[in-house]
ZAMARGU-4260 file (C-alpha; in steps of 0.2 Angstrom, whole numbers, plus 5000, padded with zeros to 4 digits):
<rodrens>
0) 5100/4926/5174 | 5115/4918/5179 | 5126/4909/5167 | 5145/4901/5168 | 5157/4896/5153
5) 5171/4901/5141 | 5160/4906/5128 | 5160/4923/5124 | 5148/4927/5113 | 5134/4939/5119
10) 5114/4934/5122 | 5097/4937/5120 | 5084/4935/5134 | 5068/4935/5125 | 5050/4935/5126
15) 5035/4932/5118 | 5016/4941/5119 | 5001/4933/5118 | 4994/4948/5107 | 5006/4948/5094
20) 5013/4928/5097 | 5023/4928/5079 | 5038/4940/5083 | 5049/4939/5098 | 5052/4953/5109
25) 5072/4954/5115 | 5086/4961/5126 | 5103/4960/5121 | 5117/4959/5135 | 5134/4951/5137
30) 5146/4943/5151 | 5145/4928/5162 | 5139/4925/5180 | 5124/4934/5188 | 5118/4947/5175
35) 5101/4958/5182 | 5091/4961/5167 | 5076/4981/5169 | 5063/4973/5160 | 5050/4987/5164
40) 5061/4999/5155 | 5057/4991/5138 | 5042/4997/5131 | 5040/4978/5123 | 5037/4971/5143
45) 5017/4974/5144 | 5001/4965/5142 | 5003/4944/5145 | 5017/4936/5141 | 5017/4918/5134
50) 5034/4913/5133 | 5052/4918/5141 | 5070/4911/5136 | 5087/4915/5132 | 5097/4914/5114
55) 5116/4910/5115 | 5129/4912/5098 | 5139/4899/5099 | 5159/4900/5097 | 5165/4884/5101
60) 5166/4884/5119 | 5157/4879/5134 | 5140/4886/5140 | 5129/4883/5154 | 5114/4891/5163
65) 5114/4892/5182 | 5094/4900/5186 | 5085/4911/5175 | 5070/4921/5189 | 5057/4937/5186
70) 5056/4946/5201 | 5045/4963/5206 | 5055/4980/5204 | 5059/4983/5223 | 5071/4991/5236
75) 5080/4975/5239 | 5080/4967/5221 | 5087/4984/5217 | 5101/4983/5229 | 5107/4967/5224
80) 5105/4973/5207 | 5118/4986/5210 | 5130/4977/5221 | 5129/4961/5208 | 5134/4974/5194
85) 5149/4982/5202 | 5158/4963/5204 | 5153/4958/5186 | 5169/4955/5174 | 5165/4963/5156
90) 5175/4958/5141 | 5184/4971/5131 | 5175/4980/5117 | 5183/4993/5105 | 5184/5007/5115
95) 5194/4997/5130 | 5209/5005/5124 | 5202/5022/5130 | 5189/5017/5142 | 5183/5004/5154
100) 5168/5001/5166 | 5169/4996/5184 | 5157/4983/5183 | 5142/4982/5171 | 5139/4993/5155
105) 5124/5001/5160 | 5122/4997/5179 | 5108/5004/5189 | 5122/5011/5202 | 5137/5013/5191
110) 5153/5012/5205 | 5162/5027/5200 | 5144/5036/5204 | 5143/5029/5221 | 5160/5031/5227
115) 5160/5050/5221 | 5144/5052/5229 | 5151/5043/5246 | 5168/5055/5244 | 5158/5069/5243
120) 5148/5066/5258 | 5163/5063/5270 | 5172/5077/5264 | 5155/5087/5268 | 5156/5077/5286
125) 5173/5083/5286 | 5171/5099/5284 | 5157/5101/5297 | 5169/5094/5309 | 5184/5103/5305
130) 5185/5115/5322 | 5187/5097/5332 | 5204/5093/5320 | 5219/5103/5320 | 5224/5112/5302
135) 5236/5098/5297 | 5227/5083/5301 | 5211/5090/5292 | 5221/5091/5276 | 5227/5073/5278
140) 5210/5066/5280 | 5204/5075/5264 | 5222/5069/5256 | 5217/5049/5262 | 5198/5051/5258
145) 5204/5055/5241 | 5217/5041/5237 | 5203/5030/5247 | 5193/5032/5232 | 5204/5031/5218
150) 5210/5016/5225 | 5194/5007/5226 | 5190/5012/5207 | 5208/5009/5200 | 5211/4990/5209
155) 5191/4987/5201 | 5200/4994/5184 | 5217/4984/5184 | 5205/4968/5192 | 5194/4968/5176
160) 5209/4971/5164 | 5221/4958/5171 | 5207/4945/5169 | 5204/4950/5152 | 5223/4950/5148
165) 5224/4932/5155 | 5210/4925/5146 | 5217/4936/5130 | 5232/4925/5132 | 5228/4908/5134
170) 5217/4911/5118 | 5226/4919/5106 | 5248/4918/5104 | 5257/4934/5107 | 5261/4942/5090
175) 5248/4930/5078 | 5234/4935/5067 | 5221/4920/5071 | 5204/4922/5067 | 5194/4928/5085
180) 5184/4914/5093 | 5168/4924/5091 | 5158/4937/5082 | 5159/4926/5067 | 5176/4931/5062
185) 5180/4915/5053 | 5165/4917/5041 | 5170/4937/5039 | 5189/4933/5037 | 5185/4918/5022
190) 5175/4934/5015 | 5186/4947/5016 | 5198/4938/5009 | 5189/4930/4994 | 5183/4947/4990
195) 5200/4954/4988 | 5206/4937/4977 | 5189/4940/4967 | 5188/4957/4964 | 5191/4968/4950
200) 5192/4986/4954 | 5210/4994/4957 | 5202/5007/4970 | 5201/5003/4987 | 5188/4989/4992
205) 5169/4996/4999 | 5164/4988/5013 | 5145/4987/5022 | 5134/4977/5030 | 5115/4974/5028
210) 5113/4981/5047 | 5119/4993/5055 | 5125/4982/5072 | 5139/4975/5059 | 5150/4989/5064
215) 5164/4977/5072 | 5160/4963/5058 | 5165/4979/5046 | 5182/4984/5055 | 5188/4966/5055
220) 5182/4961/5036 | 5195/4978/5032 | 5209/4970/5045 | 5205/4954/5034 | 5208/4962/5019
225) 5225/4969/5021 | 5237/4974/5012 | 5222/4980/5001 | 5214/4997/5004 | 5197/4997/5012
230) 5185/5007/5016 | 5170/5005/5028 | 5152/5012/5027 | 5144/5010/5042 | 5131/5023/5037
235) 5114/5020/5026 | 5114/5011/5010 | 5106/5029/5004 | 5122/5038/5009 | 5134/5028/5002
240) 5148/5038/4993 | 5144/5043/4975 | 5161/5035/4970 | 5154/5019/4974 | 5151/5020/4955
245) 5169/5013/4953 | 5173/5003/4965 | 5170/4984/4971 | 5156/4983/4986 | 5156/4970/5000
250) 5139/4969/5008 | 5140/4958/5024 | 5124/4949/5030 | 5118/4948/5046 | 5124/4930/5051
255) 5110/4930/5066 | 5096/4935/5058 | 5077/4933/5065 | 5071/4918/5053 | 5053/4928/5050
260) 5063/4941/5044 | 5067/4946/5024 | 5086/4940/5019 | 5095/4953/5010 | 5099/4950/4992
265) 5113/4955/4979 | 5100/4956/4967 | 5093/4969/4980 | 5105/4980/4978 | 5110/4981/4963
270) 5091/4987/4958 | 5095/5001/4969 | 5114/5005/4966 | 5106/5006/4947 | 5092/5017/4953
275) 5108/5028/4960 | 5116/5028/4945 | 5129/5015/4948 | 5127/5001/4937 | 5136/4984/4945
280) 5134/4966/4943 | 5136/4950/4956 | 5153/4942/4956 | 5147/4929/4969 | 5135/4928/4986
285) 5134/4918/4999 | 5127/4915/5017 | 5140/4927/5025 | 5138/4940/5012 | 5140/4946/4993
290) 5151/4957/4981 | 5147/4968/4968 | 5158/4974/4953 | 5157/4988/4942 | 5151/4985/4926
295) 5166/4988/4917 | 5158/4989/4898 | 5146/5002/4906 | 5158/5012/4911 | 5171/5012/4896
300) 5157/5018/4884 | 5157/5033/4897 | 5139/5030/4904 | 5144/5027/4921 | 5151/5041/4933
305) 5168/5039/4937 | 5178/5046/4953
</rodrens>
């Protein structure tokens, strides 16, 4: 699949089978230009398939698609696989601080891999041939073989974040809070902070989501809602904390949901914070999410649990 543009947002190839026509099948996978997609190692990919396309999030910016190909799993698919992977550009994630790839996430041959695996065979070679070299120069080639390869994987490092950095940049001013251009922080923030303005406990905000994949979503609703304490679930609604009991919840929805699927409902939960014994009521819901408020007269007559 190859696509080009300043959007940002990840996508979906997805499929659909002729024995179960109504659901769609997907892979998820993000960054622009030549992307190579294992197909056969999703247990979904079998029997005939009817149908083939690709979803896109939109952020505002710019978006096109270059060729879009199925081809059989061979040696040389495989090999432009891997050297299409160790030139793709990835965007940062959370964990760029601390960690970066050097090309895809996930690649078939990822580059540190291969040049480890080539380092190791020419010090082998080395060694082999060592009685031809004097003592000196032997331990200068193993020196240069070793800077050789850092080399290679710290200029693909600094190449990726330099890129980053620059569109960073020209995107968003040094030293400014904005909204980001994508993950639906516009709709998270305009949450965030109407929870806070709406809410009517004095212990620190609960924040969750309807899904699990919301994790980000989560971070950046409690960034949102600063200066006021939060605290993010990012568990089960079964193991939420039993102090829940006093405190406002902010439920995020799934802003990308499948249309077949059921839409999450305040109502929802508040038949099962009940069933928990946490008794809340709706303060207000909408497309983006909902908050829940403890039921303050409940509580004062000493039925409700209390931190």
């Amino acid at each position: 699949v190859y696509t080009a543009g300043d959007n940002r947002n990840g996508q979906n190839f997805f499929w659909r089978l002729a024995s179960n026509p109504e659901d769609l099948q997907s892979v998820q996978y993000e960054g622009r230009g030549r992307s190579y997609l294992r197909l056969r190692d999703n247990a979904d990919w079998q029997g005939t398939i009817t149908e083939i396309g690709l979803v896109f999030y939109d952020d505002g910016g710019s978006l096109s698609i270059g060729e879009m190909a199925l081809m059989p799993d061979s040696l040389p698919s495989r090999l432009r696989q891997a050297f299409t992977e160790w030139g793709q550009m990835m965007p940062w994630r959370q964990k760029s601080s601390n960690w970066l790839p050097a090309g895809a996430h996930n690649a078939l041959l990822p580059l540190p891999l291969f040049v480890s695996g080539w380092l190791i065979i020419a010090l082998l070679l080395l060694k082999i041939s060592r009685r031809k070299l004097a003592a000196g120069h032997s331990h200068a080639t193993v020196v240069a073989l070793c800077l050789l390869a850092w080399l290679v994987l710290d200029s693909r490092w600094l190449l990726n974040r330099s890129l980053n950095t620059n569109t960073t940049l020209a995107a968003y001013s040094l030293g400014s809070s904005d909204v980001l251009h994508y993950s639906g922080d516009k709709a998270v923030k305009q949450t965030a902070e109407r929870a806070v303005g709406e809410g009517e406990s004095a212990a620190p905000l609960l924040i969750t989501a309807d899904e699990d994949r919301l994790s980000f979503q989560m971070l950046r609703a409690k960034y949102h809602a600063l200066p006021m304490p939060a605290y993010v679930h990012e568990g089960k609604r079964r193991a939420l904390p039993r102090i829940i009991s006093s405190m406002d919840l902010l439920v995020l929805k799934q802003p990308y949901r499948d249309p077949a699927a059921p839409v999450t409902r305040a109502a929802e939960w508040q038949e099962f914070l009940q069933s928990n014994g946490a008794i809340h009521r709706t303060a207000w819901e909408s497309d983006s999410g909902f908050l829940l408020t403890p039921d303050r007269e409940y509580i004062d007559r000493g039925l409700g649990e209390s931190p």
